[in-house]
N, C-alpha and C positions, 0 to 999 in steps of 0.2 A: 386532757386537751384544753379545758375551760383553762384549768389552772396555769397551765404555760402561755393561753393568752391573756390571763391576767396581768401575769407577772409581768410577761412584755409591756402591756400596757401602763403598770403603773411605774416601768423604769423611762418609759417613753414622757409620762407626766413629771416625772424627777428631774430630768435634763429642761424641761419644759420650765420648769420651776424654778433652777439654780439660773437660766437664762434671764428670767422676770426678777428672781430676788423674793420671789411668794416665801414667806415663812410660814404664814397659814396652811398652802398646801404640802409644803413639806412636813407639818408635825401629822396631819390627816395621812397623808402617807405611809408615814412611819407606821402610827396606831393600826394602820388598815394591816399593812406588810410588816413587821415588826426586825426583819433581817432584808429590809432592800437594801440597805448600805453594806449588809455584806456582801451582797451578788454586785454589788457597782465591779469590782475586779473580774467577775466572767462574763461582763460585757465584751460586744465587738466596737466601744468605743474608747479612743485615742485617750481621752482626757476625763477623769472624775470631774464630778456635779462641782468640787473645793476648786476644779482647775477654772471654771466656768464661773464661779461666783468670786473668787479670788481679781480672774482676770479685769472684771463686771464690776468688782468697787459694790460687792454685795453685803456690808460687813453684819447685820442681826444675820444672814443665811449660811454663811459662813462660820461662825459662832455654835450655831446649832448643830452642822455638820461634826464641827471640831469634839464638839462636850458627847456627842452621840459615839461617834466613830473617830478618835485622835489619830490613829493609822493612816487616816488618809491625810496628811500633812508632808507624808515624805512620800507618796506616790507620785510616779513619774509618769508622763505622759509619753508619746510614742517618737518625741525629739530629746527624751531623756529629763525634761525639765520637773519641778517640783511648784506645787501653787506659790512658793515662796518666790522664785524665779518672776513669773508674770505680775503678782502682787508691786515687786520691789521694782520691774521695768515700769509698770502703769504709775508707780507712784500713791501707792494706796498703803499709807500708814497705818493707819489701826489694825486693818488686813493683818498688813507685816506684825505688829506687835501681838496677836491675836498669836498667829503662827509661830515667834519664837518664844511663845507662853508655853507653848505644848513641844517645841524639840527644838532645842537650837543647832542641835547637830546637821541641820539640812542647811544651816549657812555655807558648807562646805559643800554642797554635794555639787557637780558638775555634768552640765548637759552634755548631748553628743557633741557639741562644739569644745567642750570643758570649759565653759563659760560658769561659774557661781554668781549666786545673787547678786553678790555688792561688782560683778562686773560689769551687769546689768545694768545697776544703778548709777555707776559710774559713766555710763553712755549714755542716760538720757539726765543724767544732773541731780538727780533725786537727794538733794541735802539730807533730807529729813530720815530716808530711807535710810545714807551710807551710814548714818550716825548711830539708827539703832542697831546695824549689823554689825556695824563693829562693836556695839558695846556689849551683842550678845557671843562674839568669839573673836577678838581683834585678831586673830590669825590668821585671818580670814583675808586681811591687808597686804597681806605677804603670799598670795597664792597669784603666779603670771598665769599668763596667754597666753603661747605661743612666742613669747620673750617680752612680752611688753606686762607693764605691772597693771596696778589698781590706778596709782597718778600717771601711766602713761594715757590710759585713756580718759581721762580728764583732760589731756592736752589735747589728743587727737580730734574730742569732739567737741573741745572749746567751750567746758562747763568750768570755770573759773573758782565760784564758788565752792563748788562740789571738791577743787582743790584744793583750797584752804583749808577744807574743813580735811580734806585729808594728809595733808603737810602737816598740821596743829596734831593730828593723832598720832603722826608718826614719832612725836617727840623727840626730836631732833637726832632719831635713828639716821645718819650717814649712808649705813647701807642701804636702806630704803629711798633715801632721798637722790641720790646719788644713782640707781639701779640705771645700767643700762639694757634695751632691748636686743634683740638680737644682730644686729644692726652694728649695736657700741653705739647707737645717740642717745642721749639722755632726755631729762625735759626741756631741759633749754636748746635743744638742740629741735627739737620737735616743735617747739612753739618759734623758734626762728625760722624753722620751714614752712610753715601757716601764719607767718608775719602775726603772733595775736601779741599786740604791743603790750596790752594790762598784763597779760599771763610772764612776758619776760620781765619787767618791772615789778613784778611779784617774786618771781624767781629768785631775782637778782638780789631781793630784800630779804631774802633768807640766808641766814651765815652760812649755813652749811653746805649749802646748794652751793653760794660765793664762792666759797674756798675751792670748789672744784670747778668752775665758770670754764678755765683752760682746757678742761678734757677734751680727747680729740677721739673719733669714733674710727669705725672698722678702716675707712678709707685716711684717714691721717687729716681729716679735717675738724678745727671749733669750729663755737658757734656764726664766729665771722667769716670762717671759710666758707661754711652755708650759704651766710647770705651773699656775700660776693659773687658766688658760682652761680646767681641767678641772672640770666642776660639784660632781664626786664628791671634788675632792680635801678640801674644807672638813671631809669626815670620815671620810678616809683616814688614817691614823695614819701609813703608809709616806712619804705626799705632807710631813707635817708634818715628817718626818726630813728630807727632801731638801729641803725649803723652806730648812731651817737650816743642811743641809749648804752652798746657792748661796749665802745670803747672809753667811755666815763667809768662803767663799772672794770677797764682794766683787762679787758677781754683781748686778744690778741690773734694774730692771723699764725697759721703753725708752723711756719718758713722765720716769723720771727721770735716763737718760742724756741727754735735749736740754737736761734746765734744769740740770744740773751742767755742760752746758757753758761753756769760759771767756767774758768779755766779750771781745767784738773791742777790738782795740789801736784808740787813737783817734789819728790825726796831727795834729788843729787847734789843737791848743795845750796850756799847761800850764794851765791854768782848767779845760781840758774834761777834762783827767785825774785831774781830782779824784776820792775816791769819792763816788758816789752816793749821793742822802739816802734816809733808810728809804722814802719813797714811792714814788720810782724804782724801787728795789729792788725792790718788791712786785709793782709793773705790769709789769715785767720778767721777773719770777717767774712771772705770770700767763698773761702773755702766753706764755709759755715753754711752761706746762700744757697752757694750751691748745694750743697747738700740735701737744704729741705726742697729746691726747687725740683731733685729727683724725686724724692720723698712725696711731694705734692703732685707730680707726674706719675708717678708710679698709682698713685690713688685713684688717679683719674682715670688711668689707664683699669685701672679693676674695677670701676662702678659701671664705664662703658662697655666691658668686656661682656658681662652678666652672663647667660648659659649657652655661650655661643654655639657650645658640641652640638647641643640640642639643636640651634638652628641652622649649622651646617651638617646637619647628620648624615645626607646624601652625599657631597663632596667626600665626608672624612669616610663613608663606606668605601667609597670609589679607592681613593688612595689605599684604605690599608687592603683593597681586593688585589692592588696595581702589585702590592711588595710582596705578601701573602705569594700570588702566581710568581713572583720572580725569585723569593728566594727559596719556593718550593721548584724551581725548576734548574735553580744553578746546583742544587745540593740532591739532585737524581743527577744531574750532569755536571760535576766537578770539573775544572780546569786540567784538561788533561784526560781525561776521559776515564776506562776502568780498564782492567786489562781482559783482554777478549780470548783469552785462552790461558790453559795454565802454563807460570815460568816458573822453570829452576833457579836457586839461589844465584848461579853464576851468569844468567841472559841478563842483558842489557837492563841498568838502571832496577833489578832486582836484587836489593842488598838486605832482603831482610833472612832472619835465620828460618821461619818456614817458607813454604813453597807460596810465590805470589799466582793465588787463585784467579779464576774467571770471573769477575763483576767487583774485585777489587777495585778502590780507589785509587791510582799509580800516584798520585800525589802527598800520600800517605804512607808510601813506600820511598820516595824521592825525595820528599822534604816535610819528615814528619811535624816538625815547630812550626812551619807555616802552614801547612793542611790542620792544627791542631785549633790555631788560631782563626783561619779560615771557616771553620767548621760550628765553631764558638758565635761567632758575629751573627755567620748567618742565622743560626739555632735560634736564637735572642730574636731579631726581626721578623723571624717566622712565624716563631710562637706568638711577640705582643702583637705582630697587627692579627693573628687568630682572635686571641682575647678578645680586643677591639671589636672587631666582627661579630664572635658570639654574642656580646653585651650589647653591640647595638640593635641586633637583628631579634635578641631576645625581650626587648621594649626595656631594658634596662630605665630607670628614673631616675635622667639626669640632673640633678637639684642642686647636688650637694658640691661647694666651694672644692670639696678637699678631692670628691670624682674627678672634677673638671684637670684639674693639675696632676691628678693622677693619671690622667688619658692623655694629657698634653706632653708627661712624662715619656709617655709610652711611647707614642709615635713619634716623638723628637727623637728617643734610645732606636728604635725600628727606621727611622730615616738616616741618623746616624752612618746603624750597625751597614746597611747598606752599602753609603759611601765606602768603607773599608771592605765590603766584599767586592765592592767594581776594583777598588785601589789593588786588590790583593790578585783580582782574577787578571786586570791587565798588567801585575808585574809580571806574572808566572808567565804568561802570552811573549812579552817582549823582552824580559828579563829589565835587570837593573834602569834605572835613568840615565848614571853614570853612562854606561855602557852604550846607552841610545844616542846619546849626546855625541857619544866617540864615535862611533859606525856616521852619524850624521856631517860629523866635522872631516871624517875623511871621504865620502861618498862624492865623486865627482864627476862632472856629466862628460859623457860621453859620444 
């Protein structure tokens, strides 16, 4: 009993201690309890004394921990993190270098967020930090977020520095420089959306980034389309610098990257390679505008769109409940009805070789290609708006771009199929147009 309140007590004075930075009472500790640092793991707390002194910029308490107990360097606390993690956000160098003295392998390790140190670092600007992380595992450079890199977040949070020095490391890796987010923007796509004018003229000064300035992202927009689609920029003064700055470095709007595109090579002869006369030219031209002016519409049309299922989900239940009851109720009730007793081969509109039964379809007897067809459409509508239904009602997680078009598939095939089961049920009803049209044109009053 004494002894287990001991122990409590001197792991109470250890947290007590890693908080202050005491190294005195940490080696008293030790000497008293000779294995507290091994019981630190069957505590009921989140975070080791290393996660507390690391955090705390504790670096002689720290030290001590490390040379005693080195295990505790890659323990994670209860958000998955490693003292290397809080060390590299706070900005405590020696910490850091202390830590990747004893394992560098925990540059890699990723919290519950799958956040690594150097992404850390990269969010609060930590120069000092990204530098030794990377020189203790540069692959570490190359591990994303969630689609965005190590330099996307440099842009995002407008540590400048902290991106040079990781441009300068990437040595003039293309792929890395060049990486886009999930998204399809790049950096300079990203720092024209947060107007940071050093960060784009930094950009721009790098050849490699240069060379690819015209990229256009998920929506078919550069970095000039960015900024133009801002309403406020027309009288932003910042926007009219960086207007000037893209279009100096040759950056271009992407209606006019289709029509500076070259003419295709022609193989049919030497007549046909002649150049074109100025009308050709023009229609060409034209044609050209056009083209990206859909292209540019069609973009804007998918950034506005965003998950709309999701926020009409009550309307789109409603319709596919509307079609679901209708064309579960035309296909128990067929045009024409079933036959309500049994016929022999020879009664009326009975031509098939067995005997046409009781709850038979008569339309499947009379005009099997079109009961065939009939039967098809509706089956199709039935079943996608069920699908619909189940998925929506089962809290489906509608996120994802390729769902959305997939549903939008569905119920356009289900609206559709419809129309041709009304088309199909009111021919059978009236027969032909032709025929209606005739009955109409001789029908005279009386």
């Amino acid at each position: 009993m004494d002894r287990g309140h001991d122990e409590t007590a001197n792991m109470a004075e250890l947290y007590e201690a890693s908080q202050n930075g005491c190294v005195s009472t940490l080696t008293t500790l030790i000497q008293r309890d000779p294995h507290i640092l091994d019981r630190v793991s069957l505590t009921s707390f989140s975070e080791t004394p290393l996660h507390i002194a690391s955090l705390l910029g504790h670096l002689e308490f720290s030290r001590v921990l490390i040379n005693k107990k080195p295990t505790l360097a890659k323990e994670m606390d209860s958000l998955g993190r490693t003292p290397l993690h809080l060390a590299a956000a706070e900005g405590n160098t020696e910490i850091v270098q202390t830590l990747l003295q004893v394992n560098k392998e925990v540059c890699l390790a990723r919290d519950q967020d799958g956040r690594i140190p150097l992404h850390l670092a990269s969010m609060r600007g930590r120069k000092e930090i990204i530098e030794e992380l990377i020189n203790a595992r540069r692959e570490s450079i190359l591990i994303n977020l969630k689609g965005d890199s190590v330099l996307h977040f440099c842009v995002r949070y407008n540590h400048l520095n902290a991106l040079k020095l990781l441009v300068e490391s990437a040595n003039g890796d293309e792929l890395i420089l060049n990486y886009k987010d999930h998204d399809g923007n790049s950096m300079l796509h990203l720092a024209v959306m947060r107007k940071q004018k050093k960060a784009i003229k930094y950009l721009l000064s790098v050849p490699e980034i240069k060379r690819e300035a015209n990229a256009v992202n998920m929506l078919g927009y550069t970095a000039l389309d960015i900024l133009e689609a801002c309403d406020v920029c027309s009288r932003d003064s910042t926007c009219f610098k960086i207007q000037n700055i893209l279009k100096e470095a040759g950056i271009r709007r992407s209606k006019d990257l289709i029509s500076f595109l070259p003419p295709a090579p022609s193989s049919a002869g030497v007549d046909e390679a002649q150049p074109m006369q100025p009308e050709q030219r023009a229609m060409q031209g034209n044609w050209r505008r056009w083209w990206g002016c859909i292209l540019s519409s069609l973009g804007k049309y998918m950034k506005h769109q965003g998950n709309w299922i999701e926020e009409t989900r009550g309307t789109l239940m409603i319709v596919a409940t509307v079609i679901t009851t209708m064309t579960f109720q035309v296909g128990i009730s067929p045009p024409g009805g079933v036959w309500q007793q049994d016929m022999k081969k020879d009664a009326i509109h009975c031509t098939g070789d067995l005997k046409c039964k009781a709850g038979r379809v008569v339309l499947a007897y009379s005009y099997p290609e079109v009961y065939r067809y009939f039967l098809s459409v509706n089956s199709f509508s039935f079943f996608a708006s069920v699908c619909v239904l189940l998925l929506i009602i089962s809290g489906f997680p509608l996120t994802s771009k390729f769902i959305i078009w997939f549903f939008t598939l569905f119920m356009a095939g289900s609206v559709a199929s419809m129309v041709v089961v009304v088309i199909a049920v009111v021919y059978h009803i009236i027969g032909p147009l032709s025929w209606v049209v005739k009955k109409l044109r001789n029908f005279k009053c009386r």
